[in-house]
C-alpha positions as CSV (number, residue, x, y, z in Angstrom):
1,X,0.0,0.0,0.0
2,X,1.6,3.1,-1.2
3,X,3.9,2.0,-3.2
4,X,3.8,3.0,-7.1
5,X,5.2,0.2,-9.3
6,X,5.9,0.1,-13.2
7,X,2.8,-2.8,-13.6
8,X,-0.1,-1.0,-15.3
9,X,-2.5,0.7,-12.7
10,X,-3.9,3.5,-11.1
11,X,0.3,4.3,-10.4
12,X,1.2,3.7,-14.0
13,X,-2.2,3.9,-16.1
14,X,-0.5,3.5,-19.1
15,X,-2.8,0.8,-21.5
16,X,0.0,-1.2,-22.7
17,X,1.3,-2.9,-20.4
18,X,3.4,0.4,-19.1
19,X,5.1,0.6,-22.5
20,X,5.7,4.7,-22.7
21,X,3.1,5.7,-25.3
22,X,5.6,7.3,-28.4
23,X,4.0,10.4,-30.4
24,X,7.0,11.3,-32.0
25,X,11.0,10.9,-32.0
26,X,12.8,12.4,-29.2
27,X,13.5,11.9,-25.7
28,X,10.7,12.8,-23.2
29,X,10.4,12.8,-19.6
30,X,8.5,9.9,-18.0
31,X,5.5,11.2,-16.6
32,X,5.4,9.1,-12.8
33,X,9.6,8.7,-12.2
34,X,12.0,11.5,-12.5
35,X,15.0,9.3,-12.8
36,X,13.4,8.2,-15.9
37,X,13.2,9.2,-19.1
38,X,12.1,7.6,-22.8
39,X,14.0,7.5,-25.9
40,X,11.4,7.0,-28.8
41,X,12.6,6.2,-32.2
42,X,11.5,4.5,-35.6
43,X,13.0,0.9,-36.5
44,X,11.7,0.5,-39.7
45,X,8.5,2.2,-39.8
46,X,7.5,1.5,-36.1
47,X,7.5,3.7,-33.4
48,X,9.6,2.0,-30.5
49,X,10.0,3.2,-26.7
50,X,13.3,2.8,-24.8
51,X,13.0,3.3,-21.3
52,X,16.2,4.6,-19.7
53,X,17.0,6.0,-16.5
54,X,19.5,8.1,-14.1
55,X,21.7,6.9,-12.1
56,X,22.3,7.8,-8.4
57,X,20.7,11.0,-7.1
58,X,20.6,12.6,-10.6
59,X,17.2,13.1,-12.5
60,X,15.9,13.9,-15.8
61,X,15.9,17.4,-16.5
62,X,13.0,17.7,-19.8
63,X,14.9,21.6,-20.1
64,X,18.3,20.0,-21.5
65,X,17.4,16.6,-22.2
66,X,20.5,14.8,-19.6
67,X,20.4,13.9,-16.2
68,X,21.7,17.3,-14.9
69,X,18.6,17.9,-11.8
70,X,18.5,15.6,-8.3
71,X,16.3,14.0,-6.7
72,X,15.3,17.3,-4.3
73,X,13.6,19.1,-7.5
74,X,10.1,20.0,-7.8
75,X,9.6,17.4,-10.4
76,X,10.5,14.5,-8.4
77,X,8.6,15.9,-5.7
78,X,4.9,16.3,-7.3
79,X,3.2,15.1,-9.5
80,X,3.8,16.6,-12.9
81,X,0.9,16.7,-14.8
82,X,-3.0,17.8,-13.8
83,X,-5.6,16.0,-15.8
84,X,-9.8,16.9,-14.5
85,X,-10.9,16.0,-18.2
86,X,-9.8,14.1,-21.4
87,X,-8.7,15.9,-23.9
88,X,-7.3,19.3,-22.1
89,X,-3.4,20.5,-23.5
90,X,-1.5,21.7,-21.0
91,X,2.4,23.1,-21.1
92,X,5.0,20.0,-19.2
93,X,6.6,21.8,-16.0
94,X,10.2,22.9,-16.8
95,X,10.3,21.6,-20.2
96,X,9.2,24.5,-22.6
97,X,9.3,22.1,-25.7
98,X,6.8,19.4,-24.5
99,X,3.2,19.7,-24.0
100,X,0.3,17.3,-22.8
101,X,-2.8,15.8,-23.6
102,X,-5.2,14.4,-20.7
103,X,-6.3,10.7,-22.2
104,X,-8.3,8.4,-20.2
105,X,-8.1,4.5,-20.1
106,X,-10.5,2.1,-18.0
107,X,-8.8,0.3,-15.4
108,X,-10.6,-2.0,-13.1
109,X,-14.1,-0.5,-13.4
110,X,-12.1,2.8,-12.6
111,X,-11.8,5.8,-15.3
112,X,-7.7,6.7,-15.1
113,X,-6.4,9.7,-16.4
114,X,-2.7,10.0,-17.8
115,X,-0.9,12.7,-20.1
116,X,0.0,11.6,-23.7
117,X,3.2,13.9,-24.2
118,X,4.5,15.6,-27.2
119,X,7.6,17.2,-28.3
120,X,7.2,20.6,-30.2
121,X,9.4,20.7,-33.3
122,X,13.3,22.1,-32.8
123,X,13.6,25.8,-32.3
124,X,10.0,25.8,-31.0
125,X,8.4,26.1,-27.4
126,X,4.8,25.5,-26.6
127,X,2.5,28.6,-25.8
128,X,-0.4,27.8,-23.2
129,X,-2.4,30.6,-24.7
130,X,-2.9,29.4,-27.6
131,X,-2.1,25.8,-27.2
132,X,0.6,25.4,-30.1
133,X,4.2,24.6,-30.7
134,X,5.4,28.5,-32.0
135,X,8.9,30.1,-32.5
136,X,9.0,32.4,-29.5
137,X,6.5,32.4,-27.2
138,X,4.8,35.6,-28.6
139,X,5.1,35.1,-32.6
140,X,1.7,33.8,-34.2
141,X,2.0,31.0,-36.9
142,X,1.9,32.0,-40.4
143,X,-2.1,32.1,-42.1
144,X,-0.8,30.1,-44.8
145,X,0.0,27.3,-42.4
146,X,-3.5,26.0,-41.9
147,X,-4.3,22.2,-42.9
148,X,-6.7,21.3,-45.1
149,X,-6.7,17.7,-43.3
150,X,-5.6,15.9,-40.2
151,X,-2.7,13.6,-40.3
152,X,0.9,13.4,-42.1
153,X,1.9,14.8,-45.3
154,X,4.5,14.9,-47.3
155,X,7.0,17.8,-48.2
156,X,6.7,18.2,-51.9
157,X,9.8,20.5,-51.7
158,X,11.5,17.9,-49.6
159,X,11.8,14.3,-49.5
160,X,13.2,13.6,-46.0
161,X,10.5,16.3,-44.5
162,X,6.9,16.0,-43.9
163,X,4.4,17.9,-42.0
164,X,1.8,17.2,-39.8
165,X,-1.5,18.5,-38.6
166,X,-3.6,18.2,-35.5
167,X,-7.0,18.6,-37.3
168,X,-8.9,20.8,-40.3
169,X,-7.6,24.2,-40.0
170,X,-4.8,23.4,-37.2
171,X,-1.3,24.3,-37.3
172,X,0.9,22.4,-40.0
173,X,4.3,21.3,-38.5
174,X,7.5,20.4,-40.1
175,X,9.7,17.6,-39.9
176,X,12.3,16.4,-40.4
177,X,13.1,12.6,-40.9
178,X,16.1,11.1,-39.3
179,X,19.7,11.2,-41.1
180,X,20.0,8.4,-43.9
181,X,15.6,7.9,-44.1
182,X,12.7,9.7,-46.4
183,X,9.1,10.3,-45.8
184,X,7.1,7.4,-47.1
185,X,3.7,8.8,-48.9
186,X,2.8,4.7,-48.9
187,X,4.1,3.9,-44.5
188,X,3.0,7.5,-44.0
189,X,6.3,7.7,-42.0
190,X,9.6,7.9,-41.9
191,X,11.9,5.0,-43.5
192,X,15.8,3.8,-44.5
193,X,17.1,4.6,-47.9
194,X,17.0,7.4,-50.1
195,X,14.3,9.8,-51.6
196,X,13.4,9.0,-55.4
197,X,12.9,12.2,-57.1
């Protein structure tokens, strides 16, 4: 009684099994341990999760992506995300560059919240006024920018980009795919080898 523990539950309500849910590539912050953090990354065209952690009294630190905080921070002290309804964004406490959506899984006859994190594109920060990735924390995304659809697309201009969009008339985002990979129009995702023009 007490004690949290990585099995599924109301501690860790993640629905697989406590596999960290990946939304993108990157490293992100575990959401219940501060000593731990998740590298997501794409073998292939899936989306794996591996979990790493700190060692001693170090902790992650979702600012600079290392294990440069301790143990006596704020984030290992309380919890670090506040869900009262699915489907509210919020920003992720001392890491500018990730945000959260409240999801809900059933657990037990019980309704469990838990954040689905995301990791704002490189030179961007997430704005909790307007609830988007931007460049600055003041600059409004460009009109042209809008999506016609939800989902990925690919860059016409460029073959190891793509962008994606939150919904009709959301913000579009660019990506990049990893060194040595293309977008896929056919995996809608990134994959090995190079682009055929």
């Amino acid at each position: 009684e007490g004690v949290c523990s990585n099995k599924t539950g109301p501690c860790h309500p993640f629905a697989m099994d406590g596999n960290f849910p990946c939304t993108s590539q990157g490293i992100f912050p575990d959401p219940y341990d501060c000593q731990k953090y998740h590298m997501c990354y794409f073998a292939g065209v899936t989306l794996l999760s591996e979990p790493l952690e700190c060692f001693g009294d170090t902790a992650f630190n979702a600012t600079t992506g290392e294990c440069t905080s301790n143990l006596q921070d704020n984030a290992c002290k309380t919890q670090q995300f506040q869900c009262a309804n699915a489907g509210e964004v919020h920003p992720w406490p001392n890491g500018p560059k990730f945000f959260y959506i409240c999801r809900t899984v059933s657990h037990q006859s019980h309704r469990l919240f838990y954040p689905s994190l995301y990791l704002c594109p490189d030179d961007e920060v997430f704005n909790d006024d307007t609830k988007q990735c931007q460049k600055g924390s003041t600059t409004p995304p460009p009109f042209d920018n809008k999506c016609s659809m939800a989902g990925l697309s690919a860059d016409p201009d460029d073959c190891t980009s793509y962008y994606y969009c939150w919904g009709v008339n959301g913000v579009k985002r660019h990506y990049k795919c990893p060194s040595g990979s293309h977008f896929s129009t056919g995996y809608l995702t990134c994959v090995y080898g190079t682009c055929r023009k």
